[in-house]
matplotlib code that plots the C-alpha trace (Angstrom):
import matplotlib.pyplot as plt

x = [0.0, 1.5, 0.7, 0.3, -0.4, -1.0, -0.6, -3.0, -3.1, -6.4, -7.3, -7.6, -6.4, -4.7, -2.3, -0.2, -1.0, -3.6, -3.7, -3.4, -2.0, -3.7, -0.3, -1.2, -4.7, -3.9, -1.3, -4.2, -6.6, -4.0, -3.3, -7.2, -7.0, -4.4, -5.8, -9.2, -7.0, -5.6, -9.0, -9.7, -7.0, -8.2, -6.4, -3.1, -3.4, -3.9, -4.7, -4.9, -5.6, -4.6, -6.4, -4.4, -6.8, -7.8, -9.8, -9.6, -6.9, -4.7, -2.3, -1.4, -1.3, 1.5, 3.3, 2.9, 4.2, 7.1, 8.4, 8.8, 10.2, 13.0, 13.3, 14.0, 16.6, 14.3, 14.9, 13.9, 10.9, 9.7, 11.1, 8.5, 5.8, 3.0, 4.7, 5.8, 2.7, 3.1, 6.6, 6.1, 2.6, 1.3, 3.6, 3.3, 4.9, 5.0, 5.7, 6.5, 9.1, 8.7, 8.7, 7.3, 7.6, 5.8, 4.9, 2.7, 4.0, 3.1, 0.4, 1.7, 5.2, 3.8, 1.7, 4.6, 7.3, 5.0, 3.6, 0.2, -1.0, -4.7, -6.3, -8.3]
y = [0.0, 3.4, 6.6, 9.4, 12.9, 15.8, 19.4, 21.9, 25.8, 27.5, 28.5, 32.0, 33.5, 36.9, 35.9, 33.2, 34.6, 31.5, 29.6, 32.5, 31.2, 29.0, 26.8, 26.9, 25.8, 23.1, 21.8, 21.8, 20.1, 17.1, 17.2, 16.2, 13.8, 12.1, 12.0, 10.7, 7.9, 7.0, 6.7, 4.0, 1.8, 1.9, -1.7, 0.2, 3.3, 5.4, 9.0, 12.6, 15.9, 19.1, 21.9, 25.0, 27.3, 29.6, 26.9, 24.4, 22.7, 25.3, 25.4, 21.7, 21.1, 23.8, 22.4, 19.0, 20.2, 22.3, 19.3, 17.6, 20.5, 20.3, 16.9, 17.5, 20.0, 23.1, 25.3, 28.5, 27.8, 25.3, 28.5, 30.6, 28.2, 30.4, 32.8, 29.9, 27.9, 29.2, 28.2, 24.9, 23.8, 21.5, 18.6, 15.2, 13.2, 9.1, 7.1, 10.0, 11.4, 14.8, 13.2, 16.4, 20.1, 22.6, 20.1, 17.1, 13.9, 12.3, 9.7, 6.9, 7.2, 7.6, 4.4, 2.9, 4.2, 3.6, 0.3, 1.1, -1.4, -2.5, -5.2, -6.8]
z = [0.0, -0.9, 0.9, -1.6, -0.6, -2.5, -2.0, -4.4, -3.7, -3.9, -7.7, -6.7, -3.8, -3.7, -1.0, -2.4, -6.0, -6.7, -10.0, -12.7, -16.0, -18.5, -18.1, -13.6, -14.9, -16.6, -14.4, -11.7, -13.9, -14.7, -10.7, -10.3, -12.8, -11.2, -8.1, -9.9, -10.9, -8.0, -6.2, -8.9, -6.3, -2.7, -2.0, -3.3, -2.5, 0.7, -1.0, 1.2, -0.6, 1.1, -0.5, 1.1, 2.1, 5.3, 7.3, 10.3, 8.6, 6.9, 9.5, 10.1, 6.4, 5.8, 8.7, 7.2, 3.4, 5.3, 7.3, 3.5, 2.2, 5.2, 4.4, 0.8, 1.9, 0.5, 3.7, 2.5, 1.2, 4.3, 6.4, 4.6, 3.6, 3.8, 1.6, -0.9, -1.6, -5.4, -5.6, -4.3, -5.1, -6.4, -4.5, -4.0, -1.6, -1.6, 1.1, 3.3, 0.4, -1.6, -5.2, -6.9, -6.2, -8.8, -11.1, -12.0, -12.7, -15.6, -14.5, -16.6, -15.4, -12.2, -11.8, -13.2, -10.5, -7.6, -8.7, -9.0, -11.0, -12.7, -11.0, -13.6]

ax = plt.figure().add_subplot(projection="3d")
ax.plot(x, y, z, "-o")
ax.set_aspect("equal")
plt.show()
């Protein structure tokens, strides 16, 4: 079972700067459709979404995202999270590891290098 967890700014948001260009919306679009996928594979796959906005669960999730970022020796922008969501976002981390920072993998190659596989 592989733990995936992604990490998605809020389309608009004046703070962080949102999701502005057509390439930012697309990139956010193939982000869903990845983690449409991956909710085809419950017995694989343990999925959490962090949208990042201003509610009850801004604050842990930034903390969460920042202690991958340290771990991925990114200091300055775990140091500044709040201020970096733009530069950072979307991420995803497998297994506990930040595998993608500012971009989506390519969910093919993905499946493939986690070992997500079709079960029938």
């Amino acid at each position: 079972m592989k733990k995936v967890e992604m990490f998605l700014r809020p389309m608009g948001c004046a703070c962080t700067g949102g999701v502005t260009s057509l390439r930012e919306q697309e990139e956010y679009s193939r982000m869903e459709l990845l983690m449409d996928i991956l909710e085809d594979y419950p017995e694989q796959v343990e999925l959490h979404t962090y949208y990042l906005v201003d509610d009850s669960t801004y604050g842990e999730s930034l903390r969460k995202l920042a202690g991958y970022l340290r771990a991925a020796g990114e200091e300055d922008f775990a140091d500044r999270i709040a201020f970096s969501l733009k530069h950072v976002t979307p991420a995803v981390v497998v297994d506990g590891v930040l595998k993608y920072m500012r971009e989506v993998p390519d969910i093919d190659g993905f499946l493939r290098e986690t070992g997500i596989e079709e079960t029938g």
